[in-house]
C-alpha positions as CSV (number, residue, x, y, z in Angstrom):
1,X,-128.6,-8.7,275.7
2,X,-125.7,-10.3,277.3
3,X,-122.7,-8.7,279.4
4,X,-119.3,-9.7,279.9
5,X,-116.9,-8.2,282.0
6,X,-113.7,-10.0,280.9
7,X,-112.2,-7.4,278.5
8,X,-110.0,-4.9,279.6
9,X,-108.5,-1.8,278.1
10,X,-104.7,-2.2,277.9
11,X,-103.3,0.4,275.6
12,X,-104.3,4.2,274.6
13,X,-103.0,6.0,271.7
14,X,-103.7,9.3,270.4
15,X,-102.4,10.3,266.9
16,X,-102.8,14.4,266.9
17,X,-100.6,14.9,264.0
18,X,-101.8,13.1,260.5
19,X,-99.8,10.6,259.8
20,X,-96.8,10.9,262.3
21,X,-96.2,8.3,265.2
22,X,-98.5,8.1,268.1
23,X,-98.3,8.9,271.5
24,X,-99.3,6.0,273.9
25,X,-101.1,7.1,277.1
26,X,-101.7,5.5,280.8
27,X,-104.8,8.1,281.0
28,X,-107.1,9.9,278.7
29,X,-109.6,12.2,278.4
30,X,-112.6,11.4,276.6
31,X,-114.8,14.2,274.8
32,X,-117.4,14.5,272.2
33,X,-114.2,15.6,270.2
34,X,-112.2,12.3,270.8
35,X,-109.7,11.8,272.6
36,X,-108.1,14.3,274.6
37,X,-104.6,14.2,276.3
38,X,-104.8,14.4,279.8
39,X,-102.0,17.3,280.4
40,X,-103.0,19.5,277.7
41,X,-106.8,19.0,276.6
42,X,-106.1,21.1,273.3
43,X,-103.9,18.3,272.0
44,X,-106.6,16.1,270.6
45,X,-106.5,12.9,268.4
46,X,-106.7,13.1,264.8
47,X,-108.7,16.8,264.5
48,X,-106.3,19.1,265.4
49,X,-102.9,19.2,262.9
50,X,-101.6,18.1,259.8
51,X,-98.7,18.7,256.9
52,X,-99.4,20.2,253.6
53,X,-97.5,20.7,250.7
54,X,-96.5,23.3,248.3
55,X,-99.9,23.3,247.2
56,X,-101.6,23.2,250.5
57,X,-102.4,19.6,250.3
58,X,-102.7,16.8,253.3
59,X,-99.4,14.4,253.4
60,X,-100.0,10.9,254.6
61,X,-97.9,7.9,255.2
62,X,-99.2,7.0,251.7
63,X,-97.1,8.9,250.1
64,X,-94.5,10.0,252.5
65,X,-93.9,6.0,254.9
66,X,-91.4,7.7,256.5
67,X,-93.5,10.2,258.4
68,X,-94.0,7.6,260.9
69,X,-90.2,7.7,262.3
70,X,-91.4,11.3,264.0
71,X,-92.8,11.4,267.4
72,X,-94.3,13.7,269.0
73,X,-94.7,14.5,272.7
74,X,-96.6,16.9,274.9
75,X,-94.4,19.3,276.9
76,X,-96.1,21.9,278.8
77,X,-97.6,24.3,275.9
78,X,-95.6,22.9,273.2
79,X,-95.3,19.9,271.2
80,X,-91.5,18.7,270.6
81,X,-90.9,16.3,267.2
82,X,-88.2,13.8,267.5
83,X,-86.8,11.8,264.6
84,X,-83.8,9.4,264.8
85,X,-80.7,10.8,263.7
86,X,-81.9,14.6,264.3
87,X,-82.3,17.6,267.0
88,X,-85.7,17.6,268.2
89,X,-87.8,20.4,267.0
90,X,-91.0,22.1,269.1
91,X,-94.5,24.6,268.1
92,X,-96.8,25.8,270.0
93,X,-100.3,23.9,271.0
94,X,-102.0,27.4,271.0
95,X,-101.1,29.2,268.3
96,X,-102.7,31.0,265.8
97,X,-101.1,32.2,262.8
98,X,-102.2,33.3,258.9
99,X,-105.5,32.1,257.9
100,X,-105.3,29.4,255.0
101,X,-107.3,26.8,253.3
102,X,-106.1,23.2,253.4
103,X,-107.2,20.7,250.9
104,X,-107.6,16.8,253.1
105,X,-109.5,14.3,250.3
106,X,-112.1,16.2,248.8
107,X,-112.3,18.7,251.8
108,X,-111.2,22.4,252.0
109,X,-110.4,23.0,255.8
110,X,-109.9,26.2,257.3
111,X,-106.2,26.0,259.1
112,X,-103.9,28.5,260.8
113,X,-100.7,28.0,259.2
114,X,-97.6,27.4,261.4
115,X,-95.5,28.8,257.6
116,X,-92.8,27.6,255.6
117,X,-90.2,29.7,256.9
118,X,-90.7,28.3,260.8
119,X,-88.5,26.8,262.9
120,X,-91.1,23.1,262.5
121,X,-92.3,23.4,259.0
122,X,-88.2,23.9,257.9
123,X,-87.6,20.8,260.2
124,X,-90.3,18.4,258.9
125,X,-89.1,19.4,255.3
126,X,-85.6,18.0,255.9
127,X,-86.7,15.2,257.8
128,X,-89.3,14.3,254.8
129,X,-86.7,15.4,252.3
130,X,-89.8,17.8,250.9
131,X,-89.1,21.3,249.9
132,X,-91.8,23.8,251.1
133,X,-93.7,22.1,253.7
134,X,-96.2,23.5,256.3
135,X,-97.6,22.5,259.7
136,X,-100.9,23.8,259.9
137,X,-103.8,23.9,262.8
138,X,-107.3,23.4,261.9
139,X,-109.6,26.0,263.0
140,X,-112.3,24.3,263.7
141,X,-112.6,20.4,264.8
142,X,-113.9,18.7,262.0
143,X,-117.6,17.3,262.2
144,X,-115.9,14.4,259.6
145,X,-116.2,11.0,260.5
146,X,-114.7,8.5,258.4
147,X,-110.9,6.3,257.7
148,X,-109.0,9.2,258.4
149,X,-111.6,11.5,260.7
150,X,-112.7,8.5,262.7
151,X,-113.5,8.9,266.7
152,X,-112.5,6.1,267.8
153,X,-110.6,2.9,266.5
154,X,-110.7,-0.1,268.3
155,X,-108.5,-3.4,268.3
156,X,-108.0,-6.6,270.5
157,X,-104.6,-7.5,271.4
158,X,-106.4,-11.4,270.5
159,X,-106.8,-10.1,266.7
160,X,-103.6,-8.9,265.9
161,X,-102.4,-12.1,267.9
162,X,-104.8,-14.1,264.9
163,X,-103.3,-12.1,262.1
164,X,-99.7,-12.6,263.0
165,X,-99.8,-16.3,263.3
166,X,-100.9,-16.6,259.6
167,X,-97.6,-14.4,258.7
168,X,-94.0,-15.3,258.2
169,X,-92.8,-12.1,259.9
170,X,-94.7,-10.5,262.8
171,X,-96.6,-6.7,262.9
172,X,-96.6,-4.4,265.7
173,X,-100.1,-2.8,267.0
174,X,-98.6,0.4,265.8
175,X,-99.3,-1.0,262.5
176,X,-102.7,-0.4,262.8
177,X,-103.0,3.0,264.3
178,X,-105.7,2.0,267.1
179,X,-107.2,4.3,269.5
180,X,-108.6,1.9,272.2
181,X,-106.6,-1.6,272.5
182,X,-108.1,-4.0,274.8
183,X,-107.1,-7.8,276.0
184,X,-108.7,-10.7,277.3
185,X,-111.2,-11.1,274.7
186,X,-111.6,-13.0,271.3
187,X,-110.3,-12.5,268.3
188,X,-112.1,-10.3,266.1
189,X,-114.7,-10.2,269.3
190,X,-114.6,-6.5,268.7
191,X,-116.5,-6.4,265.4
192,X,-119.5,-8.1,267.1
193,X,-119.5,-5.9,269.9
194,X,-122.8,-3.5,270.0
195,X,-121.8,-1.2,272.1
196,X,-119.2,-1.3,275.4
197,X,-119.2,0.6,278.5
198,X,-115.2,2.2,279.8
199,X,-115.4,3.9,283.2
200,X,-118.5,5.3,282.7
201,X,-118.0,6.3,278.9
202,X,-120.6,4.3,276.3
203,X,-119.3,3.4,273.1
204,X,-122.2,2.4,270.1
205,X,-120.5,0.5,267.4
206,X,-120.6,2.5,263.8
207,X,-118.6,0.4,261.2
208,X,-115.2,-1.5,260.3
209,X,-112.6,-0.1,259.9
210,X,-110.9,-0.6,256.2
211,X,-107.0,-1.1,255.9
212,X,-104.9,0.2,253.3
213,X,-101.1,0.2,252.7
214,X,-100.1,2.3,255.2
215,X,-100.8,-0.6,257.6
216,X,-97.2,-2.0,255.1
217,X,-95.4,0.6,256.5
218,X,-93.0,-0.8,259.1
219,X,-92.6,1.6,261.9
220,X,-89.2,0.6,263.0
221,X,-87.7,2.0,259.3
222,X,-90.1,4.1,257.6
223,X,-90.7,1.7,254.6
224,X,-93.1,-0.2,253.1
225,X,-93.0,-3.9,253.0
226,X,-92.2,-5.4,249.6
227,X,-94.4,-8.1,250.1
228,X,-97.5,-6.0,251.0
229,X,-97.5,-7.8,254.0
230,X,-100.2,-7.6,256.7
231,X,-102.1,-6.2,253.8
232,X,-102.1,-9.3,251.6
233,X,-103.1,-11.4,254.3
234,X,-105.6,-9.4,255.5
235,X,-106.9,-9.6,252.0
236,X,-107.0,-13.5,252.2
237,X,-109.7,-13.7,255.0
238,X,-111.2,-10.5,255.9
239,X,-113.2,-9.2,253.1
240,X,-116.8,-8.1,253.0
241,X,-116.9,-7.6,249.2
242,X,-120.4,-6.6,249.2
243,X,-119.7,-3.8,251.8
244,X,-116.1,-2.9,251.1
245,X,-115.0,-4.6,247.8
246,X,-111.2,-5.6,247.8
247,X,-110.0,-3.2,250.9
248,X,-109.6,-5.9,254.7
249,X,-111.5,-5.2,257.4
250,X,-109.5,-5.0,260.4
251,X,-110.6,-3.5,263.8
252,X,-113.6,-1.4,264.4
253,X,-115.1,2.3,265.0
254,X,-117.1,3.5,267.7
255,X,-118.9,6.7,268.7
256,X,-119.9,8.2,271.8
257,X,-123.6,7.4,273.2
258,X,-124.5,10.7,275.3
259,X,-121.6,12.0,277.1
260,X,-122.5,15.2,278.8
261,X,-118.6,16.2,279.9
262,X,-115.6,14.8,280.0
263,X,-114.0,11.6,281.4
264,X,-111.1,9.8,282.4
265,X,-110.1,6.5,281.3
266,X,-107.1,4.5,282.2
267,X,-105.0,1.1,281.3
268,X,-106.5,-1.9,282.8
269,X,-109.8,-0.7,283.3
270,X,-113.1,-2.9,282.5
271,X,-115.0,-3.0,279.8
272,X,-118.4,-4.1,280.3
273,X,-119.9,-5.1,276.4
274,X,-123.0,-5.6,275.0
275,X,-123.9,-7.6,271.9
């Protein structure tokens, strides 16, 4: 086992709507949940809300690019949505409203729905130019760990840096929906990385993370590149066919190793890593 202390952390992001924009954080809390905001510890990444359809179904940036022009911020007990060229629009954090069953991939979740007829779900229909939309709370957070449950995503600054010298126009890191960005490392030195150490926190590598269009969404406009740029590069020199057929590997998950309460990370601290 060797360690380096060389890599630092130098960006936090937590995404607690599916599929909208993420909010970028000096501090975070970190729980056996994920990722926890550091004002309000009931907004958490990735488990907590998402926007169904007609038919109660999940929404994604798969279908709907343009869901990544919406930002969200904590204020106090609510969370306001902001969209270029509209008012902003708030909901509750706590709220709990008619029981309903959401439908994310295969998955039946139990959600509290926010209902068509609010103030948000009437707002994130005109934005998405849907009819019927609902914002709805899960219940329960989600035992689910995978592309779209995952606890924690990590990138290095050095491997986007890699990526976007091999393309004719550049990517953002908000491309790739990252948890835990870190600097001063190699590129791609994240996917050999056993397990790394963050103020106390151990993370235990699980697997890579696979890309799919949504990383061809530009998050400036809302649209999907016609070129299927990074996606076709990516394709061109990071596949593991065996593992992952024709989808890129780009980034990495990791899990917590025995965290017994929450703790605080922050930008520029150490990581100490362990191959």
């Amino acid at each position: 086992m060797s360690i380096l202390q060389d890599p630092v952390l130098s960006k936090i992001f937590i995404y607690p709507i599916k599929s909208l924009a993420g909010i970028e954080l000096d501090h975070a809390l970190i729980s056996n949940d994920g990722i926890m905001h550091p004002h309000n510890q009931n907004v958490i990444d990735r488990l907590k809300w998402m926007i169904v359809d007609s038919k109660r179904s999940f929404l994604s940036q798969r279908k709907l690019p343009k869901m990544t022009l919406i930002k969200p911020k904590v204020d106090h007990e609510h969370i306001v949505l902001s969209m270029p060229g509209k008012t902003e629009a708030k909901f509750l954090i706590n709220y709990r409203g008619e029981m309903v069953k959401c439908r994310l991939w295969s998955d039946y979740l139990d959600c509290y729905s926010y209902g068509i007829d609010s103030e948000v779900s009437k707002w994130l229909s005109d934005a998405l130019g849907c009819e019927n939309l609902d914002l709805v709370c899960l219940m329960k957070l989600t035992a689910r760990r995978d592309g779209d449950f995952s606890t924690f995503m990590v990138l290095s600054e050095a491997s986007l840096h890699d990526l976007n010298s091999r393309l004719a126009k550049k990517v953002s890191i908000v491309n790739f929906r990252a948890n835990l960005v870190v600097k001063k490392c190699s590129s791609y030195a994240e996917d050999n990385w056993r397990k790394f150490v963050i103020s106390q926190v151990s993370f235990v590598k699980t697997k890579n993370c696979i890309r799919c269009v949504m990383t061809t969404v530009d998050p400036l406009n809302g649209e999907k590149s016609r070129d299927q740029e990074p996606l076709k590069t990516l394709k061109a020199y990071r596949l593991n066919k065996d593992l992952y057929g024709t989808s890129p590997m780009f980034g990495m998950y990791y899990e917590l190793e025995n965290l017994s309460e929450p703790q605080m990370i922050s930008k520029g601290d150490a990581i100490l890593v362990s191959y």
